[in-house]
C-alpha positions as CSV (number, residue, x, y, z in Angstrom):
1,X,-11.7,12.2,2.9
2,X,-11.6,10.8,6.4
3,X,-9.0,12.0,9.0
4,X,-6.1,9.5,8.1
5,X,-4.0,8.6,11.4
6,X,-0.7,6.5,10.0
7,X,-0.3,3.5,12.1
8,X,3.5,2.3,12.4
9,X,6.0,0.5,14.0
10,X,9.4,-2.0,13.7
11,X,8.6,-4.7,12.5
12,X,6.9,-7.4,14.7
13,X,6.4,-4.9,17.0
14,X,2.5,-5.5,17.4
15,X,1.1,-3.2,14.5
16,X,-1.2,-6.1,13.6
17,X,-2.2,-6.0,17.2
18,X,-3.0,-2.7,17.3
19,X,-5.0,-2.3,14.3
20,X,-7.1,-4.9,15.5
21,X,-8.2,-3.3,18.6
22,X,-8.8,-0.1,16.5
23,X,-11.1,-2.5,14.4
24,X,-13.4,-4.2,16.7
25,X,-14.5,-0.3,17.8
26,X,-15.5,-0.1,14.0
27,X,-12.4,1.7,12.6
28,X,-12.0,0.6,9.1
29,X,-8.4,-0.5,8.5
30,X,-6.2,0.3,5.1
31,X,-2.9,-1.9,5.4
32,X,-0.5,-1.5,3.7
33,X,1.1,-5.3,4.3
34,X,-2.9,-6.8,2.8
35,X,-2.0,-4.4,-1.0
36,X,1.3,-5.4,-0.9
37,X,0.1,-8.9,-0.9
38,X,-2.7,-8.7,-3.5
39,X,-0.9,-6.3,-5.9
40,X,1.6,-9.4,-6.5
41,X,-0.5,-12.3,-6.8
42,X,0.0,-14.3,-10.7
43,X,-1.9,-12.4,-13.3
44,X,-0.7,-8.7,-11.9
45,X,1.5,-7.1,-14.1
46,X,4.0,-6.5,-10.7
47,X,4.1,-10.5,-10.4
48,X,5.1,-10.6,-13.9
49,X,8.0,-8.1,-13.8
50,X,9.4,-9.6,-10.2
51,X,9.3,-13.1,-11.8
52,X,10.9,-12.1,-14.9
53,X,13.5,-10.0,-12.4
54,X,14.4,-12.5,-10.3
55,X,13.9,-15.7,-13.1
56,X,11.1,-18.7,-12.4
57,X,13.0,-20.1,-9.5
58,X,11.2,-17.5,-7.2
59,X,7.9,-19.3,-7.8
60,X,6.2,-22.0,-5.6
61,X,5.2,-25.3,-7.1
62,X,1.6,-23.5,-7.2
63,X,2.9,-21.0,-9.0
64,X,2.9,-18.3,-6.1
65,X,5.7,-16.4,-5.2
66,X,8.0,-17.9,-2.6
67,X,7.8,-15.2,0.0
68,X,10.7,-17.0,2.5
69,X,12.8,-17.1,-0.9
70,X,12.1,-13.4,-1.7
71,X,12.8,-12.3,1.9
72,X,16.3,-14.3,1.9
73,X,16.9,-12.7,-1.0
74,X,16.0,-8.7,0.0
75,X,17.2,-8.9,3.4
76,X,20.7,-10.2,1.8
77,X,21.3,-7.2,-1.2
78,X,20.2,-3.8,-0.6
79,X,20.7,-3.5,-4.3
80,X,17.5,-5.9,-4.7
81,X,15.7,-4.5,-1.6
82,X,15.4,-1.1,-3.3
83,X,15.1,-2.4,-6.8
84,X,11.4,-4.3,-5.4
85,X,10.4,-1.2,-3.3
86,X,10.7,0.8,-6.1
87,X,8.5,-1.4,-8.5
88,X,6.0,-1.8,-5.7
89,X,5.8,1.5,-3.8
90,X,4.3,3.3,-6.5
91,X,1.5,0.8,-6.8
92,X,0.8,0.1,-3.6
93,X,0.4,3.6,-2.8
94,X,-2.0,4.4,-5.4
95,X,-4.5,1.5,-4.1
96,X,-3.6,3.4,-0.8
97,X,-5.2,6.1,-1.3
98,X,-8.3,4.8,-3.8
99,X,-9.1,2.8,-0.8
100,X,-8.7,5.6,2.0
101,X,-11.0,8.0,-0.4
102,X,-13.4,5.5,-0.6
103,X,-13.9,5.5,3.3
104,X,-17.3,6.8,4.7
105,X,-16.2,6.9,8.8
106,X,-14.8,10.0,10.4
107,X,-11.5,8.5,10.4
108,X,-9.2,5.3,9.6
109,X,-6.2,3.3,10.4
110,X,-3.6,3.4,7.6
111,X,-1.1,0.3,8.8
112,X,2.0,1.2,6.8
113,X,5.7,-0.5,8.1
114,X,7.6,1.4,6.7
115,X,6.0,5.3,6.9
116,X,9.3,6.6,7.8
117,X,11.8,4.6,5.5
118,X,9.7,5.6,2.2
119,X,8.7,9.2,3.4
120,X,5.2,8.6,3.7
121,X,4.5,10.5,7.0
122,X,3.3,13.7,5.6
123,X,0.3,11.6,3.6
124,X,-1.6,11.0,6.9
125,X,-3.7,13.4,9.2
126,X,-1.8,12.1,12.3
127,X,1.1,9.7,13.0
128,X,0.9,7.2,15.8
129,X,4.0,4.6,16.2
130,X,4.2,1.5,18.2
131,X,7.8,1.3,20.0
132,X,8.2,-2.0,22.0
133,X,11.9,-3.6,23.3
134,X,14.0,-5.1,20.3
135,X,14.3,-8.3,22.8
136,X,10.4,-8.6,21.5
137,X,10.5,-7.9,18.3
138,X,13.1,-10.1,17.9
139,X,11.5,-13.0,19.7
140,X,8.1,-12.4,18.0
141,X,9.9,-12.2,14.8
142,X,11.9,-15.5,15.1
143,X,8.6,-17.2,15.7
144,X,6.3,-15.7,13.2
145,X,8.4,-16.4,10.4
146,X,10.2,-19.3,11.5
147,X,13.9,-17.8,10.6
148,X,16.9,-17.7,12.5
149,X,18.2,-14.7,15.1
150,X,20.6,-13.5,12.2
151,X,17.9,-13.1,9.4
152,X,15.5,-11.5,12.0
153,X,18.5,-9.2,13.0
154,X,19.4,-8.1,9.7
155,X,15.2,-7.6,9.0
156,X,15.5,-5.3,12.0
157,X,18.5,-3.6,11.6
158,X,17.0,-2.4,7.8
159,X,14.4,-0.1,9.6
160,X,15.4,2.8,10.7
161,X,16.4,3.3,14.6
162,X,13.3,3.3,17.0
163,X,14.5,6.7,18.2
164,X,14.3,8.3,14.4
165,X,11.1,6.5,14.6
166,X,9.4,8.2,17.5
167,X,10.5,11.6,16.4
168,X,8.1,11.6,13.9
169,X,5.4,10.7,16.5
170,X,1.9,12.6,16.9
171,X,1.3,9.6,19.4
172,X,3.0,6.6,20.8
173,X,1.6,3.3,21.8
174,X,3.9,1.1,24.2
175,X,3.4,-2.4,23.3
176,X,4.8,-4.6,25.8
177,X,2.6,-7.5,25.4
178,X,0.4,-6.6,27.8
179,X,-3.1,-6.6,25.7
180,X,-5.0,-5.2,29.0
181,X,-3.0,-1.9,28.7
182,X,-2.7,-1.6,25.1
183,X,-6.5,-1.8,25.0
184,X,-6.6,1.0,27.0
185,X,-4.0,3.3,25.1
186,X,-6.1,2.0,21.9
187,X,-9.3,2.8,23.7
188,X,-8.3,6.7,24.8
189,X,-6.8,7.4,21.4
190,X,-10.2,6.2,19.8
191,X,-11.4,8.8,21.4
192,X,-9.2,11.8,20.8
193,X,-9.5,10.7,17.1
194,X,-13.7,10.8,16.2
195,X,-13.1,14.2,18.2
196,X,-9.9,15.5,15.8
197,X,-10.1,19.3,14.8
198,X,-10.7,18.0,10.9
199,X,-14.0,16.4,12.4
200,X,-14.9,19.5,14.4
201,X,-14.6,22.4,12.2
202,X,-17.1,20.2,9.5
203,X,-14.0,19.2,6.6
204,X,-14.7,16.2,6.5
């Protein structure tokens, strides 16, 4: 098994970002958001319970879910939040780890959202989080999903607080949209990582 170093972050704080910088120096990446995405396409036995769950009116006209649809509908009943996290955390977890076992490099970038929400810290080797101003994340969020401040608020506000956050920090990243400085914090933790003590002593 490589050394697994959890990539996190609020939402639209720059994750995506991130793991890209970590890939063009040849890190493989395992995200999270990518399963979650193939384990519900049409055929998959999780696109068949959500659909019968929330009734055909969740589908596109191409037979897709509607993901705006789904969102309105999570980010408005915690009830329905948790119901679909349940279904799909055990699933997406399992193709997780099949995928991280299947790495060959000294170590990888697991991008999981929501590491501290679902408890998922203690699965990775190291945990490095990505903290940038709520003004940002807000902004950013507002304009990659084309919703409103209220919607993008209530998305935010179902995280837990940016200070819980960093407490379960190995390392941080500060991502002020500044991509000369966040290649360098992505550049010296490259290094600390193909040097980790896992590496060293020959586990791995």
């Amino acid at each position: 098994m490589p050394y697994v170093v959890a990539l996190s972050g609020g939402i639209a704080s720059g994750k995506s970002t991130i793991a890209n910088l970590f890939a063009q120096l040849g890190v493989p990446i395992i995200d999270a958001d990518i399963i979650a995405r193939q384990v519900v396409q049409p055929g998959t036995s999780a696109f068949s319970t959500i659909v019968k769950h929330f009734s055909q009116e969740i589908l596109l006209a191409n037979g897709e879910l509607d993901r705006s649809q789904l969102r309105e509908i999570i980010f408005n009943n915690d009830h329905e939040r948790l119901w679909l996290n349940s279904l799909l955390h055990p699933i997406i977890q399992q193709q997780t780890q099949d995928q991280i076992a299947s790495q060959q490099a000294i170590y990888v970038i697991w991008v999981v959202p929501l590491l501290i929400e679902n408890n998922l810290h203690h699965l990775a080797d190291r945990v490095l989080m990505i903290d940038s101003p709520i003004e940002l994340q807000l902004q950013r969020l507002m304009q990659r999903d084309n919703i409103d401040e209220a919607l993008a608020m209530k998305m935010i506000r179902s995280q837990v607080s940016s200070l819980k956050r960093l407490a379960y920090a190995d390392d941080i990243i500060i991502n002020n949209d500044d991509l000369n400085s966040l290649t360098l914090q992505v550049n010296k933790l490259h290094h600390q990582y193909i040097n980790n003590d896992k590496y060293k002593n020959g586990l791995v």
